[in-house]
C-alpha positions in Angstrom: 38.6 -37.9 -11.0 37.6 -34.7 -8.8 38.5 -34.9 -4.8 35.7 -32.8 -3.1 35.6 -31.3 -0.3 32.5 -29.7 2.2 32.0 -26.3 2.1 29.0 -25.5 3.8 25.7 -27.9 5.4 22.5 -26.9 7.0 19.0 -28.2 7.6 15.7 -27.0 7.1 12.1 -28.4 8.2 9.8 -28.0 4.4 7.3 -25.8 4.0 6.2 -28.1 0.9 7.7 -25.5 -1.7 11.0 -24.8 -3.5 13.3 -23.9 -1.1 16.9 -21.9 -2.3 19.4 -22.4 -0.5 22.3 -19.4 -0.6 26.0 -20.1 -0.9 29.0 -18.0 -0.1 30.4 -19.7 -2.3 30.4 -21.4 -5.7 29.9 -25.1 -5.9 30.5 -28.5 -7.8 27.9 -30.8 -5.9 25.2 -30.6 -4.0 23.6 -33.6 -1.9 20.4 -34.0 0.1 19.0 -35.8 2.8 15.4 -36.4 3.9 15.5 -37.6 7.4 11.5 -37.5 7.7 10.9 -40.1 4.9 14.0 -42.0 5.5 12.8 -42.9 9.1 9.2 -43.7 7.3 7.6 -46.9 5.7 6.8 -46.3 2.2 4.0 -47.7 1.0 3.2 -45.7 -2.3 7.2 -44.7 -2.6 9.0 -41.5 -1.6 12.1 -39.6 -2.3 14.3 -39.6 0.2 18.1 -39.2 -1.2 19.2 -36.7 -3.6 22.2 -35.7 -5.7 23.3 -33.0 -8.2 26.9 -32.6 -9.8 27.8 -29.5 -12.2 26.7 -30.1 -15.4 23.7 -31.7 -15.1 20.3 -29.4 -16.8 18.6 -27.4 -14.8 15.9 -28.5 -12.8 17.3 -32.1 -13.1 19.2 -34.7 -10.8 19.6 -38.3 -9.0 17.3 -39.8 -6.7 17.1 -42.3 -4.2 13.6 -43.3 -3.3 11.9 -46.0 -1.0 9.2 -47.8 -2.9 7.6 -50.4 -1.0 6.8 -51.3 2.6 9.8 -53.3 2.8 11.9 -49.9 2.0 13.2 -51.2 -1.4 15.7 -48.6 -2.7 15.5 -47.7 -6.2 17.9 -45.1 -8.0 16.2 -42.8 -11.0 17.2 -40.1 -12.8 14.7 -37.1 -12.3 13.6 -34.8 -15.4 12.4 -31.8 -13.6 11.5 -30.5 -9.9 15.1 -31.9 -9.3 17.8 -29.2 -8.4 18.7 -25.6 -10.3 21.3 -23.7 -9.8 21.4 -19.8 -10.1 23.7 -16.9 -10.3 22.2 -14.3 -9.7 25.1 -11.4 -11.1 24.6 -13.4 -14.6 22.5 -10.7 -16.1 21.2 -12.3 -18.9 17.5 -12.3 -20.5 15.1 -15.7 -20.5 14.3 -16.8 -24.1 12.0 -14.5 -26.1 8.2 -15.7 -26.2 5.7 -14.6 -28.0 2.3 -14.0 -26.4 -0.4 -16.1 -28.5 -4.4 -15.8 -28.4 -5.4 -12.3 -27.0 -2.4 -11.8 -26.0 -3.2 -9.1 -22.9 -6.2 -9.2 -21.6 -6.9 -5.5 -20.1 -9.6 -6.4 -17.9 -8.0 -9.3 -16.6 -4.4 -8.2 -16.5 -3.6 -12.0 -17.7 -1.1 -12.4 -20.4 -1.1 -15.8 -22.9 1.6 -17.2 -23.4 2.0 -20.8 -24.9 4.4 -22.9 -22.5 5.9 -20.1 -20.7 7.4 -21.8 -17.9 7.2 -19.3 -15.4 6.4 -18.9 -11.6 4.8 -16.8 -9.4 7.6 -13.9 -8.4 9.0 -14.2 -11.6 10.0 -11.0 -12.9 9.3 -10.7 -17.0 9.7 -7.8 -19.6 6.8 -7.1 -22.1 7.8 -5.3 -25.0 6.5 -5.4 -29.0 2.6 -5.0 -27.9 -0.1 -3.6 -29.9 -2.9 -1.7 -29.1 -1.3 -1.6 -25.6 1.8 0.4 -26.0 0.9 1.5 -22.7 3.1 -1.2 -21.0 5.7 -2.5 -24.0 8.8 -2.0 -22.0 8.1 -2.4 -19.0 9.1 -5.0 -16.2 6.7 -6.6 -14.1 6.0 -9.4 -11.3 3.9 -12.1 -12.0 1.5 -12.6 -9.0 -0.5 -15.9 -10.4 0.0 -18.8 -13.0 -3.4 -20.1 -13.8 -2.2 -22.3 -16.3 0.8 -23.3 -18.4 -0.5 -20.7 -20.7 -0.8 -18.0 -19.0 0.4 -15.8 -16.1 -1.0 -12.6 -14.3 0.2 -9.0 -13.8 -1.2 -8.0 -10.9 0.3 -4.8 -9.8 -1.3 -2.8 -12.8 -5.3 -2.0 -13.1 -5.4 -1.9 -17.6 -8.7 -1.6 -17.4 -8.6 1.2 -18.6 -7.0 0.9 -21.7 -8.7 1.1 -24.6 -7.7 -2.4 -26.0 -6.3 -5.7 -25.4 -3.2 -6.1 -26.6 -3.2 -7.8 -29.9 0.3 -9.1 -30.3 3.3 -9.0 -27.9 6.9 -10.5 -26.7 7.9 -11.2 -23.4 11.1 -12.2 -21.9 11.8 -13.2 -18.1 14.3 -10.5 -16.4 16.5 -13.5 -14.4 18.5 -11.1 -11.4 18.1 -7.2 -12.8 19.0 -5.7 -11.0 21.2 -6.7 -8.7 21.5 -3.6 -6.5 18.8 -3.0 -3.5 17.2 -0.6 -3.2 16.2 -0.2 -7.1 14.6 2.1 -9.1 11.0 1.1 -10.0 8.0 1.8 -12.5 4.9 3.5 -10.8 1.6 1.8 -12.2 -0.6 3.8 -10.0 -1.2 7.1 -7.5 -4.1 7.7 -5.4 -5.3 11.4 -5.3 -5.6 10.7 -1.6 -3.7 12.0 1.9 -1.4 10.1 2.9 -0.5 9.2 -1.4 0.1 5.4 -2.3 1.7 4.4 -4.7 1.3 1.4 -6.9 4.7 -0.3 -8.5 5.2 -2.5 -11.8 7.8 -5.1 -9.4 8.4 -6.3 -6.0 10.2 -3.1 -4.9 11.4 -4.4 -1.1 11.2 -0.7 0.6 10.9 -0.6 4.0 9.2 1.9 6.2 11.2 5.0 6.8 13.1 5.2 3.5 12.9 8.0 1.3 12.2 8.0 -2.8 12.0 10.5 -5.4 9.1 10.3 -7.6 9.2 11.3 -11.3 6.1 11.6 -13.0 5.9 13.5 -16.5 2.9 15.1 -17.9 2.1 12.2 -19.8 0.8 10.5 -16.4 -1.3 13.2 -15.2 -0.1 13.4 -12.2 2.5 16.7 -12.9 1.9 18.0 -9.2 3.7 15.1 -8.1 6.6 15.3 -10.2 10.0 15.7 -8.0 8.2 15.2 -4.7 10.4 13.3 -2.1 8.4 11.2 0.3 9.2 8.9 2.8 7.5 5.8 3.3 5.2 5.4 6.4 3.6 2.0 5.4 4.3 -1.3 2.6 1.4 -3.2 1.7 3.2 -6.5 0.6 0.7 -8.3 -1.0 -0.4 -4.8 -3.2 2.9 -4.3 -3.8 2.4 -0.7 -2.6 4.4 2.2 -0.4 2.5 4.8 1.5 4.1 8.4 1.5 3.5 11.4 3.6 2.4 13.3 1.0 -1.0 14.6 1.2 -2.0 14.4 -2.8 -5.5 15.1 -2.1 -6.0 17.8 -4.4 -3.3 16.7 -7.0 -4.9 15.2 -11.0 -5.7 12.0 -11.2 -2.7 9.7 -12.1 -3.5 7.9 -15.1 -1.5 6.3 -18.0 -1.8 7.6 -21.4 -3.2 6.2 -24.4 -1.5 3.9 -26.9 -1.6 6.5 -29.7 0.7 9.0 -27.4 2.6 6.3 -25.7 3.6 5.3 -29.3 5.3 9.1 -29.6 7.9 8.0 -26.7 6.7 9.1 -23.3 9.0 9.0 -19.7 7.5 6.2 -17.5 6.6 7.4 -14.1 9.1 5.9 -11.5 10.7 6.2 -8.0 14.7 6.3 -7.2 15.6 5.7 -3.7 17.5 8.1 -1.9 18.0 7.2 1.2 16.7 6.6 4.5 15.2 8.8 7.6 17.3 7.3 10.0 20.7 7.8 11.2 21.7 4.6 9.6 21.3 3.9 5.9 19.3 0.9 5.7 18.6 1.4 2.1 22.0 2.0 0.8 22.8 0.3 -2.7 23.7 -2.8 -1.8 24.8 -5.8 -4.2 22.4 -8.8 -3.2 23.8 -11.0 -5.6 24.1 -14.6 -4.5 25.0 -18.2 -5.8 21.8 -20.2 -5.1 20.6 -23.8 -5.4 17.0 -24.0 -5.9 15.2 -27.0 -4.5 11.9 -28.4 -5.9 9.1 -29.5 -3.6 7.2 -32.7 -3.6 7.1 -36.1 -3.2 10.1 -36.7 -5.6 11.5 -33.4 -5.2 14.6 -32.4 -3.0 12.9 -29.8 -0.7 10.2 -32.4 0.2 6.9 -32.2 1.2 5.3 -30.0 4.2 7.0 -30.7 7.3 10.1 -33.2 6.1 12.7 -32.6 8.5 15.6 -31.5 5.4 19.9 -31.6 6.2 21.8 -30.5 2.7 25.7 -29.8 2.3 27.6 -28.2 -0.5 30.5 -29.5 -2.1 33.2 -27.9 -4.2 36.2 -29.8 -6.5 39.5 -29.2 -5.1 41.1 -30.8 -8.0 40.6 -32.3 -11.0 42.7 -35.5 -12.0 42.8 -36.6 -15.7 42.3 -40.7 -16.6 
């Protein structure tokens, strides 16, 4: 027998998506509340109670839901879109999958996997490709799921590449890294003044911080090789940083082919390092946290749009043996 006690509690009206909620803290149970569908007559049945405890699978949990228009209670176990906990200084790689079909399609940017279980903002390593070794190591984003087979890449333009890929692995990247700001793959450069520059994953720069680029002669791009630039606008949904560096007259930034990628090239990339301000903004900062992801929905714990949520954290004081 465990004697619990509350740790932290909140509220939060649903957007009608997962919702995580961070924790100073670790914790042993987690409980929620849906005041909107509590103080509603069911009809069709909602969720409207819900419990986790430590130890329970991912993604699972109890629920208490109204079923009828005379509010019958009924208690069911949930399967999935339940509650999740994450660390996020655990540092280990998803499962290995392996990419099925044509595996990378380079005019598309849309990878096939069977199953893969992933969401948008997911961040996923590609490695063991063929005719696309272009890309094997590298991390990306995923910026759409059209299906359970398949997810999109879409910070890179491959079409250019000479091939789909033709075989391929790919594991999800879970919390690397854990430091902010963090060094990140360049998947494009325009030729252009001001320069913008194109990265593999969501890089969370800010205007007025400062970043080295490194771009070897394998990229084209040599004039741009050990510029420092600092960034004037971020263009969230391209996942790009404007610099003020006029590259106007620089070579065209483009990746190599397969053939020499398979020799061992140095992927172009940015480092931080630092801010124009007086303050640093950007310094390395661990942004590690203990999480507890909600899922949204009818049955789900972060409700649907609009549900007025209240949560609280628990943790075990004590544990008694019987």
């Amino acid at each position: 027998m465990a004697e619990f006690k509350e740790i932290a509690s909140g509220s939060f009206t649903s957007a009608g998506t997962a919702k995580n909620i961070a924790l100073r803290s670790d914790f042993d149970v987690f409980e929620v509340m849906n005041a909107t569908q509590i103080a509603t007559t069911q009809t069709t049945g909602r969720g409207c109670m819900y419990k986790w405890q430590r130890g329970m699978a991912d993604g699972t949990g109890v629920m208490w839901s109204k079923e009828d228009s005379a509010n019958t209670v009924t208690l069911e176990w949930l399967t999935s879109g339940g509650f999740t906990r994450v660390d996020q200084s655990v540092q280990t790689l998803g499962a290995e999958q392996s990419m099925s079909g044509t595996e990378i399609a380079k005019a598309t940017s849309v990878v096939t996997v069977t199953g893969h279980g992933y969401s948008v903002g997911d961040r996923v390593r590609i490695y063991g490709t063929t005719a696309m070794l272009q890309v094997a190591g590298y991390d990306f984003t995923i910026t759409a799921v059209p299906d359970a087979n398949s997810f999109t890449l879409g910070y890179i333009d491959m079409s250019g590449f000479a091939a789909d890929a033709t075989a391929g692995k790919v594991r999800k990247v879970p919390n690397n890294p854990i430091y902010s700001p963090q060094a990140n793959r360049i998947t494009g450069i325009t030729a252009a003044d001001p320069m913008v520059v194109t990265l593999a994953v969501t890089h969370g720069l800010t205007v007025g911080q400062k970043v080295r680029l490194n771009v070897s002669s394998d990229f084209g791009m040599v004039e741009a090789n050990s510029l420092i630039g600092e960034i004037t606008a971020v263009d969230t949904a391209n996942n790009t940083i404007t610099l003020d560096i006029d590259a106007s007259g620089f070579t065209a930034f483009a990746f190599p082919t397969s053939a020499v990628a398979a020799l061992g090239v140095t992927p172009a990339h940015i480092v931080p390092i630092g801010d124009a301000a007086t303050t640093l903004d950007g310094s390395m900062d661990n942004t590690a946290q203990i999480l507890m992801k909600l899922g949204a929905g009818a049955d789900g714990p972060a409700g649907s749009a609009n549900d007025v949520i209240y949560w609280r954290a628990l943790a075990s004081g004590y544990t008694l043996a019987e």
